[in-house]
Each structure stands twice: as C-alpha cells, then as structure tokens.
N, C-alpha and C positions, 0 to 999 in steps of 0.2 A: 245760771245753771247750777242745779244741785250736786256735788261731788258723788261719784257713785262709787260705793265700797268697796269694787273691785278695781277700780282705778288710782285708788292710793298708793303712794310711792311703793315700795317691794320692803321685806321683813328685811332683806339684808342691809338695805339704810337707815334702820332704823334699831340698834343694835339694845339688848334689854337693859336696863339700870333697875337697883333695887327696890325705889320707889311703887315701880310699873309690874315688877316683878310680887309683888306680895310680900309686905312684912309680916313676924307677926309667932306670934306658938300658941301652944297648949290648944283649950278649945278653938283661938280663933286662924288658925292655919288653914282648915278644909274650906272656910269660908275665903280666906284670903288665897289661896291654890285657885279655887274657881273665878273670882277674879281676875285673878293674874292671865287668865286666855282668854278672858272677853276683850273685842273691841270696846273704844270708846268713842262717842257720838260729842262734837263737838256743835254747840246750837249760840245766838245770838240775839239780842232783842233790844230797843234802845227807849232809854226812861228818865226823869229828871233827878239827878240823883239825889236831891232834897225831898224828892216824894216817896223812895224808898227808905229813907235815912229818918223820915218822919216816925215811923213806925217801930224804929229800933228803939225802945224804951217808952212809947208816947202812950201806954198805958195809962186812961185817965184823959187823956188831951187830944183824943183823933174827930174827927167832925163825923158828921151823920155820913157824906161820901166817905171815908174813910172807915168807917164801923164795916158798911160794905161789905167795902172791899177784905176786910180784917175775916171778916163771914166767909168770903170765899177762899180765903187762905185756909182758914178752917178746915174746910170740907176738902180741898184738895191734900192738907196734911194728913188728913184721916184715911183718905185713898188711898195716898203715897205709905203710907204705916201697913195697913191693908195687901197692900203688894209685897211689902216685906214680911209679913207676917207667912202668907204665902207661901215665898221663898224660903219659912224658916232662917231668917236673918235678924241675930237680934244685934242691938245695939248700946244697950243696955239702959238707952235715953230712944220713947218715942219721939218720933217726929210732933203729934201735937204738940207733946209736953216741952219737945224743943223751941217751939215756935209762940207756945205761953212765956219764955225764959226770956224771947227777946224780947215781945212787947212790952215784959215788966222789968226791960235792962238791965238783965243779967245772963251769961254763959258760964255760969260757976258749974254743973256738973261733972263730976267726978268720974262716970260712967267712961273705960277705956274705949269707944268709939261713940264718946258726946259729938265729935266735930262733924261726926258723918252727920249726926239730925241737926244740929243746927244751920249745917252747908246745906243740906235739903232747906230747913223750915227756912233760911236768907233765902233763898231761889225761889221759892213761895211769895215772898213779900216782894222781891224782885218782878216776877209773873203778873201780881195783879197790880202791877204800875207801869207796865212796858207795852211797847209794842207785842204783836204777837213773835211769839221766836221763827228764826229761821235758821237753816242748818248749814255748816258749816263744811263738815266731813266727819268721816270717820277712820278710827285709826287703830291701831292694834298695841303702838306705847305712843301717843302724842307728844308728850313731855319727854321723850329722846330724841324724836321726829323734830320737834320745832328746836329744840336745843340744837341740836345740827345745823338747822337752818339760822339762827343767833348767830352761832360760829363761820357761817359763809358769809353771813350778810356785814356785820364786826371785821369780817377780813377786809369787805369792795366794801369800807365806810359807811352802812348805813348807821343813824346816832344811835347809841345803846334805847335811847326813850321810845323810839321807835319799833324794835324790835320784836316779832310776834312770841316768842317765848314769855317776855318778860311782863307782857300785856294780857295774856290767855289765863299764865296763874298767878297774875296781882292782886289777887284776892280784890279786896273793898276797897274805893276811893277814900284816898286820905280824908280824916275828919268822922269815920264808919269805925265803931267798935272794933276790936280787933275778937275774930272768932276761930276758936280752936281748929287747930287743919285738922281734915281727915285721915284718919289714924294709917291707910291703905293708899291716902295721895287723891280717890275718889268717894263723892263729888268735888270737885273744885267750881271756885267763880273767878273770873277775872274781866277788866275793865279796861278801856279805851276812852279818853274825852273824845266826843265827836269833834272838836276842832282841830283832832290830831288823824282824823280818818284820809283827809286828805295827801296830808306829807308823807303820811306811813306807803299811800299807793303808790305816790308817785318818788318816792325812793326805792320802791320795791321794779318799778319797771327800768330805772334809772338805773340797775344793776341787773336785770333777769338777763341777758346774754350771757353775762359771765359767772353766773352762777353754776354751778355742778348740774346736769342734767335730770339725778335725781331730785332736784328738789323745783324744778322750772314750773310745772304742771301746777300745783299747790298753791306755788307762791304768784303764777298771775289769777290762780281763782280765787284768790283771799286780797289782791289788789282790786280784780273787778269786784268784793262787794264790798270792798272801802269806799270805794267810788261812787257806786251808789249809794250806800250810806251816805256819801256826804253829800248830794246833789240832794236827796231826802230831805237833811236836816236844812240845808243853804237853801231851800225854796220856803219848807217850810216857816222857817227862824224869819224870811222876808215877807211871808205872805197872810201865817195865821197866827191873830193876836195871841191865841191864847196856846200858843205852842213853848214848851219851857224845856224839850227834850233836850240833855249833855252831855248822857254817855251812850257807850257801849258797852252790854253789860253780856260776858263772856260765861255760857251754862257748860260745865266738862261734865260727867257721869260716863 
C-alpha cells in the first residue's frame, strides 16, 4: 500500500533543522524559500550496483546494451533540464552536462549547485538500470522525520547499520565516486544491500510496540516493503539465472 500524503506523521514530529529549512543568500534564497515548503517524495527501485557503477567513468568502454541505455539517460536528462528551465532554476551546471562529467569521470564543477545536477544525472543512470521505482512516502522535512525515528530505534537497540536515516542519505555504495551533496540537502540518494532488507524489517517489528506512536504507522510501512523486497530478490536470486540485483537504491527530491 502506497503511503498517502495526508497520512504522514503530523508537522509537530517532525520539528525544522536547517538543512530542510533552506540554506543559502543572495540570488539563491527565493529559490531556496520555495523549497523549504515543498514536500518531499521519498521513491525506491533495486539494481545491481556494478551495473550502475559501470557507467560512472566508463566513457569509451560501455557495450552496445549499455550505449542504450546511456541514450536514454540522455533524453531523460534533457527533460529533467527542461523542467527546470521551466521553473526558472538554474544551477549553474545542466543536468546533461552533469551527466557527460560522470561518464567521463569526473565531478570537478565548480558551479555552487553542481551536486544538485550531478545527484539528478547519478538518478539518471541509477533509473535505467533498476527496477521500475516505487514510492515510499511523502514528507514535509524527511531528514528530521527519520532522524527521530534513528533516535527511537538507537534507544530499543536496533544496530546503527540498520537504521532508516542512515540508509535513506547514504549516498553511493562504498567503492562509487564520491559526488558533491546538494547544496539545499535535495536531491539526495541513498542505499540498502538487499541482504540487509530483511533484518532491517524484522528489527523494525521487533521493536514497533514500544516505539512512540508517532512514528508506529511509517515504520511498519517501510518494514512491510522490506519484506517484500526481500522475498523479491530471495525468489528471484534462487530462481533466475540471470538475476544479479544487490541493492536498494534510495531516490529523495
């Protein structure tokens, strides 16, 4: 079942930090103001993270499927630009040009909100190697919301490696370039090994009674789609050869 946007916890559990709130001056304030009172859509999709990882620099070395795929990152970066153009958002680095930077392995720009188009154009190359996404919830500061939730779960012992704060904005799996954070906190990515979808559910239900009631609702709907997640990957991983899916790969905007 889809989280529905009026059913997330209440603004007063979820109290502002500065992150969530807008950093930022001069011209890009008004930009970051409007921000700061959008929700954010929390979405999910699972991929092999060597098929993503291929892509980060492999300018010169990608197969004919992979060209592809690289094609369609294209045209969706171009959309994605498109929409901010739109919106009148600049960034000072498009989204293509962000997403030419990583195939030719490099995030050197200089541009003070490079991390927002390269966190796009990673989501991009993420997208055409994963499953289709599916959505999560939505939230109005996620990253005070789950922080919260970290500090309840940290109290009734669940292990730090398990915890959804620290999973949601882990950025890239170790061994992935490391890419400039967004200068405003969004987009972020974050990641899950699907071998850890399972323990993370069932410590999450192993402690749901005693959790604060504000957080009860969230945390068994992010346990039930651990769960499937993992009955997903645990049929597939036994059933189809050519199955290589690892992670969990966590989409914030």
């Amino acid at each position: 079942m889809r989280l529905p946007a009026d059913e997330v916890v209440p603004q007063s559990a979820r109290p502002t930090d500065s992150q969530e709130a807008g950093v930022g001056g001069g011209g890009l304030s008004v930009l970051f103001g409007m921000m700061a009172i959008m929700s954010h859509n929390i979405a999910y999709s699972t991929a092999d993270k060597a098929d993503v990882l291929a892509f980060l620099g492999g300018h010169g070395n990608l197969s004919a499927d992979q060209l592809r795929r690289l094609d369609g990152m294209r045209k969706a970066a171009r959309n994605t630009q498109d929409d901010l153009d739109r919106q009148g958002v600049d960034w000072g680095l498009s989204v293509p040009d962000a997403l030419e930077h990583l195939i030719a392995g490099r995030m050197d720009s200089d541009a003070q909100c490079a991390g927002n188009a390269y966190h796009c154009a990673v989501q991009h190359v993420i997208d055409h190697n994963a499953s289709d996404p599916m959505h999560l919830g939505t939230y109005a500061k996620p990253s005070t919301f789950f922080g919260l939730v970290d500090d309840e779960m940290r109290r009734l012992g669940v292990p730090d490696d398990l915890l959804p704060h620290g999973y949601l904005y882990g950025g890239l799996p170790d061994g992935f370039p490391f890419v400039p954070g967004s200068i405003d906190g969004y987009p972020a990515i974050g990641h899950l090994p699907l071998a850890k979808a399972k323990p993370a559910a069932e410590a999450y239900r192993a402690v749901l009674d005693e959790m604060a009631a504000d957080f009860t609702y969230d945390v068994q709907e992010l346990a039930e789609k651990l769960e499937e997640e993992h009955k997903e990957w645990e049929y597939a991983t036994k059933n189809i050869d050519w199955y290589t899916q690892d992670t969990l790969f966590f989409k914030l905007t």
